[in-house]
RONUVO-996213 format. One record per residue: residue in three letters; z, x, y of N, C-alpha, C in turn. Coordinates in steps of 0.1 Angstrom, whole numbers, padded with zeros to 4 digits, always signed. Each point is the difference from the previous one (the first is absolute). Last residue first. Example, Ala and Ser with C-alpha at 12.3 -4.5 7.8 and 13.67 -1.06 7.14 Angstrom:
2
ser+0071+0128-0022+0000+0009+0011+0008-0008+0011
ala-0001+0003-0057+0000-0009+0012+0000+0009+0012
***
This chain:
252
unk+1102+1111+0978+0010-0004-0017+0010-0014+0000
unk-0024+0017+0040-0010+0003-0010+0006-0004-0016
unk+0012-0034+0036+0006+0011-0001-0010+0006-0010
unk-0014-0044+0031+0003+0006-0021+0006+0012+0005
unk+0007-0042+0030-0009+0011+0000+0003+0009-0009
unk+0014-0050+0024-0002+0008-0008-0008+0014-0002
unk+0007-0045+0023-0002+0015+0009+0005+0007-0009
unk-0009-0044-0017+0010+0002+0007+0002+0009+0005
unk-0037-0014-0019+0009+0008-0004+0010+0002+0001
unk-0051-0015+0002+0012-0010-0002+0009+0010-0008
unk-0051+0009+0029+0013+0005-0007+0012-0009+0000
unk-0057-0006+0001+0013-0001+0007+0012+0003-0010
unk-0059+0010+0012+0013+0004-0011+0011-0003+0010
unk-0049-0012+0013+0009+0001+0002+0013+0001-0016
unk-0043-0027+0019-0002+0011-0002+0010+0011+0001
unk+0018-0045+0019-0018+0000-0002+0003+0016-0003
unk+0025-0046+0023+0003+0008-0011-0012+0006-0005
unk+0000-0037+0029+0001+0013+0006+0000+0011-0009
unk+0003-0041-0010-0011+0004-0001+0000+0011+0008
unk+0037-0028-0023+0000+0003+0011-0017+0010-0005
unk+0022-0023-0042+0004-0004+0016-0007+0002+0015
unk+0006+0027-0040-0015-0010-0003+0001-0011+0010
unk+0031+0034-0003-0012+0002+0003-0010-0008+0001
unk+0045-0017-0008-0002+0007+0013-0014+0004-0002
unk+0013-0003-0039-0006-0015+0009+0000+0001+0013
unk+0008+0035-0028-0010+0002-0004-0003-0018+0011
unk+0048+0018+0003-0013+0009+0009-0013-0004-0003
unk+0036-0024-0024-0004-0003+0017-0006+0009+0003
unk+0004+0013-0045-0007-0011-0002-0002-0008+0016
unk+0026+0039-0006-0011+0002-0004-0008-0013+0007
unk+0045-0004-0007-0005+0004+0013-0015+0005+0003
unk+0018-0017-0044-0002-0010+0014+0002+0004+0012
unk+0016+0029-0034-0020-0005-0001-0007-0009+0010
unk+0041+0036+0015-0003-0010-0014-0015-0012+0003
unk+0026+0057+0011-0006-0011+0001-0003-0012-0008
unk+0034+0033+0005-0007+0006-0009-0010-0014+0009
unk+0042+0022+0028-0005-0007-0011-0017+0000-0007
unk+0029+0007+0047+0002+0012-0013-0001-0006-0013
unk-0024-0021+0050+0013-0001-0008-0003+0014-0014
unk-0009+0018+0039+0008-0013-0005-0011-0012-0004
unk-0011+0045+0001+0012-0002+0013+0006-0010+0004
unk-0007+0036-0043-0007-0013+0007+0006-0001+0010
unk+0009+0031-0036-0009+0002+0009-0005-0007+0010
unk+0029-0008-0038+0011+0002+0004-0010+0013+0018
unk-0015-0024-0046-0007-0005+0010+0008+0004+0014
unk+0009+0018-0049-0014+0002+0005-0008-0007+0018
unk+0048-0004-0020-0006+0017+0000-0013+0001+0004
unk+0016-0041-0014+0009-0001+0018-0002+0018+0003
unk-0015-0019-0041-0010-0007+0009+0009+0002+0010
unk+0025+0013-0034-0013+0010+0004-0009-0005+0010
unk+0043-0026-0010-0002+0016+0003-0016+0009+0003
unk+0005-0048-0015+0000+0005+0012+0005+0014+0003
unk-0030+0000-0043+0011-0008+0000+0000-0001+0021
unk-0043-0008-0030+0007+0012+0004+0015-0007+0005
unk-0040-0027-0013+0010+0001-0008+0007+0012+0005
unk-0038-0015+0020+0009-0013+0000+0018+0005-0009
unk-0043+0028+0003+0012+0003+0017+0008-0009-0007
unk-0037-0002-0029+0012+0012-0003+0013+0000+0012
unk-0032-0041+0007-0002+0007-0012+0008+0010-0005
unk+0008-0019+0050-0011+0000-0007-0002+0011-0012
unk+0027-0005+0048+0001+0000-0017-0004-0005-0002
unk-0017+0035+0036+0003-0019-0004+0009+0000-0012
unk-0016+0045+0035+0009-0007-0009+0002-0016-0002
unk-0037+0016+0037+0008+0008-0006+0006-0004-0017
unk-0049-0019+0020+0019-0003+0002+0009+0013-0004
unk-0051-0016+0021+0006+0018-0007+0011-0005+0000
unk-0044-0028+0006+0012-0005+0004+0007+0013-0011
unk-0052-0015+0022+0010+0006-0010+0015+0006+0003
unk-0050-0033+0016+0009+0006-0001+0004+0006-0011
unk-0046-0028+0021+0005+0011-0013+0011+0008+0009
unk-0038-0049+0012+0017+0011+0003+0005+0008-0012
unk-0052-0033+0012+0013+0002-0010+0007+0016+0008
unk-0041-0023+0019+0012-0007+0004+0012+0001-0012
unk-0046+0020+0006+0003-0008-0004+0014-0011+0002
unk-0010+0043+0017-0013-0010+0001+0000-0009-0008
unk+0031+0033-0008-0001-0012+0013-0008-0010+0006
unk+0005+0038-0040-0003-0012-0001+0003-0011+0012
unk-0002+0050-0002-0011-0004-0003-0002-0018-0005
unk+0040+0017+0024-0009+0001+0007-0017-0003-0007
unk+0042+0001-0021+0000-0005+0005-0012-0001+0014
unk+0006+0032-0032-0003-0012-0009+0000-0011+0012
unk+0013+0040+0017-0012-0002-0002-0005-0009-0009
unk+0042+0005+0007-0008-0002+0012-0013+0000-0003
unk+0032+0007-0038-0004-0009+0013-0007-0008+0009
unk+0008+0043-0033-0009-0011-0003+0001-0013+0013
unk+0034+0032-0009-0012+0006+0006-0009-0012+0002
unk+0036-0011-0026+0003+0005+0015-0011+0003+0009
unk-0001+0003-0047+0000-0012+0004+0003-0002+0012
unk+0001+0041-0015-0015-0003-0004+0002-0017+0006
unk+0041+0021-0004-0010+0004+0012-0012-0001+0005
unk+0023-0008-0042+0006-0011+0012-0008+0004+0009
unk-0008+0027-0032-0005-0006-0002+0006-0010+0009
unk+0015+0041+0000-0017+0000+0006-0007-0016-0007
unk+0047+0007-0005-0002+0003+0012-0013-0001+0005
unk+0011+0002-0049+0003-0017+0010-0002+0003+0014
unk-0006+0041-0024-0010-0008-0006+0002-0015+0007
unk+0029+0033+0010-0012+0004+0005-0008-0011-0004
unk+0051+0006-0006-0007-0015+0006-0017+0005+0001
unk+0041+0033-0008-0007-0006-0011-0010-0013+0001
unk+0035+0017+0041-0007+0009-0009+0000-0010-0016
unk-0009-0032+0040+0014+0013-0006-0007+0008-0006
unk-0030-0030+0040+0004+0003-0016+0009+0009+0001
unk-0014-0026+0044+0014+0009-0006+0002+0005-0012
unk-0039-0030+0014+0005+0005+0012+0012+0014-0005
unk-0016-0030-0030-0012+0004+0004-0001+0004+0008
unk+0039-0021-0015-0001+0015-0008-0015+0004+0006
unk+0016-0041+0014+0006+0013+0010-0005+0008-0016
unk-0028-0038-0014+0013+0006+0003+0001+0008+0008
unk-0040-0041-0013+0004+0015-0005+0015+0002+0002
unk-0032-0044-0007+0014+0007+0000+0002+0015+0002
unk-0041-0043+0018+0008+0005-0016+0011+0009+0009
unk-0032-0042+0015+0015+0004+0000+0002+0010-0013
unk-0039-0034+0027+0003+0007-0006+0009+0011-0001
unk-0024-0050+0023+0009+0011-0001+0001+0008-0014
unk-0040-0035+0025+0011+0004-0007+0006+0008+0002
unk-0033-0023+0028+0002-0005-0013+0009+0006-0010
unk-0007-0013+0058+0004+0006-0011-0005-0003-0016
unk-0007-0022+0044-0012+0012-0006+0011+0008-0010
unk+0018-0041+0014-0002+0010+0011-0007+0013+0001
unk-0002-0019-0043+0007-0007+0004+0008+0009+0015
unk-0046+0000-0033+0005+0006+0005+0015-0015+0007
unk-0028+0004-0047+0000-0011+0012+0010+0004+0014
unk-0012+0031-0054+0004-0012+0010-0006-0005+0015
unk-0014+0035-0032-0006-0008+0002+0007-0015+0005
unk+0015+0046-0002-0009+0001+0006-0008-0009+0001
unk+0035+0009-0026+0006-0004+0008-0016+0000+0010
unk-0006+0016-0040+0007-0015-0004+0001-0004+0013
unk-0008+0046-0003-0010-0005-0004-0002-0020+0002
unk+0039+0031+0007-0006-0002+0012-0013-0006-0003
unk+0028+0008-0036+0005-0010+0005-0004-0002+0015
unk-0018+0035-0026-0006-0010-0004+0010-0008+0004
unk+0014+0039+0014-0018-0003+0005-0003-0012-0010
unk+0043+0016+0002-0004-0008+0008-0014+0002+0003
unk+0016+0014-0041+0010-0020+0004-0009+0003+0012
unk-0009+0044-0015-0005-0009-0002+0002-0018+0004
unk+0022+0035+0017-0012-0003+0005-0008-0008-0006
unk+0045+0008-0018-0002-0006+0015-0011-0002+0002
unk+0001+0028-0038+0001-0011-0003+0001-0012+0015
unk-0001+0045+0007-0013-0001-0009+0005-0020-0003
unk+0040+0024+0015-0013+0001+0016-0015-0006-0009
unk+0039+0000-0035+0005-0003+0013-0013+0000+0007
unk-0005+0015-0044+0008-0020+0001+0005+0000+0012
unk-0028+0033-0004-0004-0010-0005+0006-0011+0001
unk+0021+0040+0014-0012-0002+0007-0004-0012-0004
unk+0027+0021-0029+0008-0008+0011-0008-0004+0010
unk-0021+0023-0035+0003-0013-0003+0007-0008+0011
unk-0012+0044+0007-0011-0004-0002+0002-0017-0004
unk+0031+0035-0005+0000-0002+0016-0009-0010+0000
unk+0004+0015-0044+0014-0008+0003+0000-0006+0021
unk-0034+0032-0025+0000-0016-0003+0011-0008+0002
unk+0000+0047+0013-0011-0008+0010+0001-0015-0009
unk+0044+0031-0002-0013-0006-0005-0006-0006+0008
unk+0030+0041+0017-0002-0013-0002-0011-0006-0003
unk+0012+0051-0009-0003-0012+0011+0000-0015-0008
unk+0032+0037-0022-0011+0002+0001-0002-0012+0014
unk+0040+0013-0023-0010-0003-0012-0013+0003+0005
unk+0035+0003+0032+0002+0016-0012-0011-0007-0007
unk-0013-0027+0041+0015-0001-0008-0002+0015-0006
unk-0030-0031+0044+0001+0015-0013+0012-0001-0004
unk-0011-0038+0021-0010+0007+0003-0001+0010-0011
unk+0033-0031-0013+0003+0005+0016-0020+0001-0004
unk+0024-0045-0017-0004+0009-0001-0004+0009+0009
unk+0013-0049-0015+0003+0009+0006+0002+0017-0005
unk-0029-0054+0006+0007+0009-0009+0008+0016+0007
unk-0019-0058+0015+0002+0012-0003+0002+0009-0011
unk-0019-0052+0020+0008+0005-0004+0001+0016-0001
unk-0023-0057+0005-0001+0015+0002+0014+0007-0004
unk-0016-0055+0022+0002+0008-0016-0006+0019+0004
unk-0001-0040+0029+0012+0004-0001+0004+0009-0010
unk-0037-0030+0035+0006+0012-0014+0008+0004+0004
unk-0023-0045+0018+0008+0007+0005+0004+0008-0013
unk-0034-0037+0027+0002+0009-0013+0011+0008-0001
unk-0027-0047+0029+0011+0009-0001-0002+0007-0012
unk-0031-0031+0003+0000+0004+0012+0012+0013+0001
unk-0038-0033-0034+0013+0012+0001+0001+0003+0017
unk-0016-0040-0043-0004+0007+0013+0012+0012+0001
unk+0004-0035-0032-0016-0008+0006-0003+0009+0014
unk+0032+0005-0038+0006+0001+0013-0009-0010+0002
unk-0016+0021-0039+0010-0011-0003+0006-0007+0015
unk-0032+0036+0002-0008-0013-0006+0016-0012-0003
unk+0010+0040+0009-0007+0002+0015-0003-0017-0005
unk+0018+0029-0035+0009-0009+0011-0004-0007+0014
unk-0032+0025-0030+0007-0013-0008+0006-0004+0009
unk-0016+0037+0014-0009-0010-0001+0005-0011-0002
unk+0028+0033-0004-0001-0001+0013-0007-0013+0003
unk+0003+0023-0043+0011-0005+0001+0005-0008+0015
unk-0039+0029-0011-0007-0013-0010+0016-0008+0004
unk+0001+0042+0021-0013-0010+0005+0001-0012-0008
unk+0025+0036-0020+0010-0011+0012-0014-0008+0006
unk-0012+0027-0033+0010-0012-0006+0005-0008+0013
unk-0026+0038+0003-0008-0010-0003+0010-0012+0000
unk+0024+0037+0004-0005-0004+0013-0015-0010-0003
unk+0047+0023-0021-0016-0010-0006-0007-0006+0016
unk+0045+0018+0008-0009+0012+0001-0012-0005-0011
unk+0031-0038+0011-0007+0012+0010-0009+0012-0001
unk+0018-0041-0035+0004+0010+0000-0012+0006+0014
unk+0016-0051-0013-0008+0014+0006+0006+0009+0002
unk+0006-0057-0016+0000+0012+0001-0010+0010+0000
unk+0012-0050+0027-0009+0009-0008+0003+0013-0006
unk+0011-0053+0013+0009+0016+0000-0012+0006-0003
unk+0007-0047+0032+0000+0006-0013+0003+0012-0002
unk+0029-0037+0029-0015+0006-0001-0007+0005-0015
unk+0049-0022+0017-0017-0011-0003-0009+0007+0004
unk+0043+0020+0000-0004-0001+0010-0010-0010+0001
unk+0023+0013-0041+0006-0006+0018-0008-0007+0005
unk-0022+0025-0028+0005-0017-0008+0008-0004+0014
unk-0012+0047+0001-0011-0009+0007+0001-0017-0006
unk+0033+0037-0013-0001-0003+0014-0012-0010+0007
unk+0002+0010-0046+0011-0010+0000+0004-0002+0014
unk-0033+0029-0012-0004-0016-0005+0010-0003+0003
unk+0006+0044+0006-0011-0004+0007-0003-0012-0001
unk+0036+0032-0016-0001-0016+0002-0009-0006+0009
unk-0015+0039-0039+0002+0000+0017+0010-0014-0004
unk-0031+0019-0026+0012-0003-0006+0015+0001+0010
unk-0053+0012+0015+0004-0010-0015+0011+0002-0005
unk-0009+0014+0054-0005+0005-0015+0006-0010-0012
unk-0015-0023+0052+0011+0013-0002-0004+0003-0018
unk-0009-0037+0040-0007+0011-0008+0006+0009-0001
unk+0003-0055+0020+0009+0015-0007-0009+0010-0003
unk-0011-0043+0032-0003+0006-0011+0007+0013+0000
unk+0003-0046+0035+0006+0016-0004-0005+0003-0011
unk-0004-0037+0046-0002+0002-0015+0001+0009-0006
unk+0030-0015+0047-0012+0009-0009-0003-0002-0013
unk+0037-0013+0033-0012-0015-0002-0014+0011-0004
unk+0045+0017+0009-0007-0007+0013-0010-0001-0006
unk+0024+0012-0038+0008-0009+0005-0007+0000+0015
unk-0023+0026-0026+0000-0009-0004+0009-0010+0007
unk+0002+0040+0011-0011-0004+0002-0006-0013-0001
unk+0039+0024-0017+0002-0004+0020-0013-0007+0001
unk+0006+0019-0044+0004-0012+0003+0003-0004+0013
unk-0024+0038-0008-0006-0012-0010+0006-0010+0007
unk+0021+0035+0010-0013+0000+0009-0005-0014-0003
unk+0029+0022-0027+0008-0004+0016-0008-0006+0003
unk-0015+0022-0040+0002-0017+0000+0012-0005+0008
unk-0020+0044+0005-0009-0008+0001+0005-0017-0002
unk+0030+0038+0003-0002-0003+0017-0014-0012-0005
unk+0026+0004-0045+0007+0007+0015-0009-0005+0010
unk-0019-0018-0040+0009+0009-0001+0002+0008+0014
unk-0041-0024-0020+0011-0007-0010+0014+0007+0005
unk-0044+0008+0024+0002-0012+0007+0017-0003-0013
unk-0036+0031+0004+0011+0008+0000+0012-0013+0003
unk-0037-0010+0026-0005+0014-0014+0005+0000-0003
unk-0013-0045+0025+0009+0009-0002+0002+0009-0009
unk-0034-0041+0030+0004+0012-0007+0012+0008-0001
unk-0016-0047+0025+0002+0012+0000-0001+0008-0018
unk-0014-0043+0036+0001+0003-0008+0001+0014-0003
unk+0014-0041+0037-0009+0009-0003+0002+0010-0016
unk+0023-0037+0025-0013-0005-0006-0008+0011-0004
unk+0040+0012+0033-0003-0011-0010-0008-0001-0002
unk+0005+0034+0030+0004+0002-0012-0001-0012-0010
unk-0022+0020+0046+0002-0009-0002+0005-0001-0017
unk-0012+0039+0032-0006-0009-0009+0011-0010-0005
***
C-alpha cells in the first residue's frame, strides 16, 4: 500500500516505537492521529506532526471505540493502524506466598491480546469501507514480543498474552481477506523504549550479549521501518514477525 495520502492510526503513538512509527509515517506523506493515555506527550506529538490526539486508556474498551470513531471522523478515513500500547508484570506461576493472581494475569491480557483485538476489529470495521487500492484496503500492525516464543521465568502472564497476539494472525487475517485488509504482528526483542531507554550500557550489553548482531537494545526507528516495510509490500500477510537481532530469551 501505497503510504502517502493515506491515513493512519497510531496506539501508543506519544512514546518509543509508537511515536517512531507516528513520525515516519507522517514524514512519507501520512495523516497521523496520536492515541495514547491522558497525560501522555500524546498532543504535543500529534501538534508535530499536524494531526490530532486522542486520549485512551486501552483496557476502557468502550472508551477506545468512541476514541477510534473520533480519530476515524477527524482523518476523513482509516487505512493504516498500528498498537503499540501494552505491557507486563512479573511474576512466577507459584511462589512460597502462594499461585499467581488470576486478577493480576487477567489484566495483562486486557491491556495486551483483549485490547489488540479489540483496535483491530473496529479499525477493520472502518477500513472495510474504503475504496480498494489494488483491492487492498488496509493494514493492521500490532506488537507482541520474542517473549511469546521464549517467556523467562516470571513472564507467564506477558508470555500468554504476546502470544495471544501472535496467535491471532492468521486467522484474523484470513477472516478478513475478503476484504482486502492485512493483519500483522511485529515481536521486537529489547528496544529502548520507556524503562530500557534508561538502563545503564553495562546492563543493556548483559541483557542483549544473546544476539547475533547487532548486540544492542533496539531503537524505535527501527520499529517504525519494519511497520512501513509492512505496509509497503502486500505480500506481508497473517503472520508474527520477529525484530531481534537473532536474539533469544535465556529462561532467566
Amino acid at each position: 500500500m501505497e503510504i502517502s495520502g493515506k491515513k493512519a492510526i497510531v496506539v501508543g503513538g506519544a512514546s518509543g516505537m509508537g511515536r517512531a512509527t507516528a513520525e515516519l509515517l507522517a514524514a512519507r506523506g501520512a495523516s497521523v492521529a496520536v492515541l495514547d493515555r491522558e497525560g501522555s506527550d500524546g498532543a504535543k506529538v500529534a501538534k508535530e506532526l499536524g494531526g490530532p490526539f486522542h486520549p485512551v486508556d486501552v483496557t476502557d474498551f468502550a472508551g477506545t471505540e468512541q476514541a477510534i470513531d473520533a480519530a476515524v471522523a477527524g482523518l476523513g478515513g482509516l487505512h493504516v493502524i498500528v498498537t503499540t500500547a501494552g505491557g507486563g508484570i512479573a511474576q512466577r506461576t507459584l511462589t512460597r506466598e502462594g499461585p499467581h493472581d488470576l486478577d493480576a494475569f487477567r489484566r495483562v491480557l486486557d491491556l495486551n491480546v483483549v485490547a489488540s483485538f479489540n483496535i483491530s476489529r473496529l479499525a477493520a470495521a472502518h477500513m472495510s469501507r474504503n475504496e480498494p487500492e489494488d483491492a487492498e484496503r488496509g493494514v493492521i500492525v500490532n506488537t507482541s514480543s520474542i517473549a511469546a516464543f521464549e517467556g523467562q521465568i516470571g513472564q507467564v502472564a506477558y508470555t500468554a498474552a504476546k502470544a495471544g497476539i501472535a496467535g491471532m494472525c492468521l486467522t484474523m487475517a484470513r477472516d478478513l481477506g475478503s476484504l482486502g485488509i492485512r493483519v500483522l504482528a511485529i515481536a521486537p526483542s529489547l528496544f529502548a523504549t520507556g524503562i530500557t531507554s534508561r538502563i545503564t550500557d553495562e546492563v543493556a550489553r548483559n541483557l542483549t550479549k544473546d544476539a547475533a548482531f547487532p548486540k544492542r537494545m533496539g531503537r524505535p526507528v527501527e520499529y517504525a521501518k519494519f511497520v512501513l516495510a509492512i505496509v509497503d509490500n502486500p505480500m506481508l500477510n497473517g503472520q508474527c514477525l520477529r525484530l531481534d537481532a537473532g536474539q533469544r530469551f535465556a529462561p532467566r
